[in-house]
N, C-alpha and C positions, 0 to 999 in steps of 0.2 A: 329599759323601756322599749316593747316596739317600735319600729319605726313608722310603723304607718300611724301609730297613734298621735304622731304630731302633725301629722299631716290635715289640713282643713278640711271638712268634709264634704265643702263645695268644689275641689279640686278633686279630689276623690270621685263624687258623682262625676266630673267631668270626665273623667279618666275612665268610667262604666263604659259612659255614650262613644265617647270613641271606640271602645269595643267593640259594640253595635253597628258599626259602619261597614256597608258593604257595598266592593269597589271591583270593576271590572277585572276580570280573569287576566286581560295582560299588563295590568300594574301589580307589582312587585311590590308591598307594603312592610316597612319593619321597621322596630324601633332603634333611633340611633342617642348617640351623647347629647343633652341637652345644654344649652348653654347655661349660664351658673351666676351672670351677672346679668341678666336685665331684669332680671324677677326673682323673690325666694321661691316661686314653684315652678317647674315646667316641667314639659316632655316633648320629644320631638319624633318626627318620622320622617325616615326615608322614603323615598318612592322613585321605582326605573319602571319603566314600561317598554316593553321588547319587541320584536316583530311575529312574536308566535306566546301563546301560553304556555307559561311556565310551573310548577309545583310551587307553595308557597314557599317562602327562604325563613326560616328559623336563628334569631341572631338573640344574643346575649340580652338581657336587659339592663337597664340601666337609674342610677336614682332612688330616692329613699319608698316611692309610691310603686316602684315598678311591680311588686308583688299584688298590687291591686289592679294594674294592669294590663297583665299578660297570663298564659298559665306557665307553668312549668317546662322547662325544656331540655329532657334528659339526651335525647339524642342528637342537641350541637344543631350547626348551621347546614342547610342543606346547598347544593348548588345548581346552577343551570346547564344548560346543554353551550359548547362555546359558540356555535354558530349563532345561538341566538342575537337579533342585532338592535341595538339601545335607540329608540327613538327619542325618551325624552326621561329627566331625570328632574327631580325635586326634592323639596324642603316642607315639613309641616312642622310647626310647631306653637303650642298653646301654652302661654305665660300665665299666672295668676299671683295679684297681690293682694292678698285680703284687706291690708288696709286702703287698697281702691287707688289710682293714678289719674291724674286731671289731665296727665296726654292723652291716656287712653278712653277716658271718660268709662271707668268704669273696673272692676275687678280683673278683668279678662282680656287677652289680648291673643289672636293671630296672628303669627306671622309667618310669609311663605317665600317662597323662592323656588324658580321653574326655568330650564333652560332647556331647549327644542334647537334641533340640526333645520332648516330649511330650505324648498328649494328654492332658485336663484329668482325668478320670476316674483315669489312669492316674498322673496325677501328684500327685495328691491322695493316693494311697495312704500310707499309713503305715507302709508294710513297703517302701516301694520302698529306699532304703536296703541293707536287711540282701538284697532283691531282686540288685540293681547288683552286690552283694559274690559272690553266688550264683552269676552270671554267669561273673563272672570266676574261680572257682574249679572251678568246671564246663568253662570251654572251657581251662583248663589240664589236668585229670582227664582231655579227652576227646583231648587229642591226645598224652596220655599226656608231659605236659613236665614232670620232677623238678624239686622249688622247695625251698624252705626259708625263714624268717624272713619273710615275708608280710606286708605292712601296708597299710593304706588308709583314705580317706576318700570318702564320699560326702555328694553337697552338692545340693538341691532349689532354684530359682531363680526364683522368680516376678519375671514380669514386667507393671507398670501403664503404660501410659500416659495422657499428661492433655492439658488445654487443645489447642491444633490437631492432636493425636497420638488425641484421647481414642477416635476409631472404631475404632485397634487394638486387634485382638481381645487379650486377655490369653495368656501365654506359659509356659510352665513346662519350665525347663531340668533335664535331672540332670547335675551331672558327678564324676567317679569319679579320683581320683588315688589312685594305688597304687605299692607298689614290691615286686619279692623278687630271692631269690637264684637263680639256678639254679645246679642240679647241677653243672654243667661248662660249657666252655669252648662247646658244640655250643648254640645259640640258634633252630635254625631250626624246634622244634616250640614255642617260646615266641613266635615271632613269626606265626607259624600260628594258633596260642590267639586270641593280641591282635587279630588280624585279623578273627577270629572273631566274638570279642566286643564290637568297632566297629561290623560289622556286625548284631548284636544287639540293642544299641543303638539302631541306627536301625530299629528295625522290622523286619528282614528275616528270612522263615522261614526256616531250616534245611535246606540242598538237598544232593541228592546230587551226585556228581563231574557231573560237565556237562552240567547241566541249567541253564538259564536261566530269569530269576524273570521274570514278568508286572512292567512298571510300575507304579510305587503313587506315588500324593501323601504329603506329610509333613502328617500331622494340626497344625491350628493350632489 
């Protein structure tokens, strides 16, 4: 039997709308392993965003839906240039139970995870936290993606090093784990958001439709 044939066909549309998502020139989007135990469906994405635009990266697929997914990918993973330098790196991925979850109040669940370099000033703040959360409630508000049941964590990460290490300069990471519901079955203005706010994260202004950013360094 196909495999996609078992597959539900609300996960399936969902799996279209992600397709449809369209995410700034310097995040880096591609499908990685999805996890196996918190839902009988999912998929998951990766995301880096760089300090310059990069070619899209072409990586394996993955999962019984992945053929509904993605196209075809006869010529392999592509790569980037090494100078390019990693602002910020993430997690998407969209769970689905058909028989529906009373945590999640609903079929469908997001869940993400976003970790940004900092700089010192910035990271020191004391609001960056309830910050982080603003974000991410903001770039859902803005591309207008209906949620429900909202939850998260934000985590400040200083970094020391010592003895042969000790020149490095000190580091301060945030990272953001969250999850919600959406409305329906249609994910691709919640992946839109997420992209967003990866982007955010690492520093980058807020542009209009195609217009390309000036290169920047990642503050250390």
């Amino acid at each position: 039997m196909n495999a996609l044939a078992q597959v539900p066909a609300d996960f399936l549309h969902a799996l279209g709308t992600l397709r449809k998502a369209q995410c700034r020139s310097e995040l880096r989007l591609a499908e990685i392993p999805a996890p196996s135990r918190l839902a009988p469906y999912a998929v998951a994405l990766g995301a880096e965003v760089f300090s310059r635009s990069t070619r899209p990266v072409r990586t394996p697929v993955h999962g019984p839906a992945a053929m509904a997914f993605t196209h075809e990918n006869p010529s392999g993973p592509a790569s980037t240039a090494d100078d390019d330098d990693e602002l910020a790196t993430g997690r998407f991925i969209l769970l689905h139970d058909p028989d529906g979850s009373a945590v999640w109040d609903g079929e469908f669940r997001i869940v993400t995870y976003i970790r940004a370099q900092l700089d010192a000033e910035m990271g020191n703040d004391a609001m960056l936290g309830s910050v982080a959360w603003t974000w991410l409630v903001d770039a859902l508000e803005s591309h207008s993606a209906q949620y429900r049941a909202a939850g998260g964590t934000a985590t400040r990460i200083l970094s020391e090093s010592f003895g042969t290490l000790a020149e490095r300069p000190e580091t301060i990471d945030i990272e953001l784990r969250a999850s919600w519901t959406p409305a329906s079955s249609d994910a691709q203005a919640h992946l839109e958001a997420w992209c967003d706010m990866v982007c955010t994260f690492a520093g980058l202004p807020p542009l209009p439709p195609g217009v390309t950013p000036l290169p920047r360094r990642r503050l250390t």
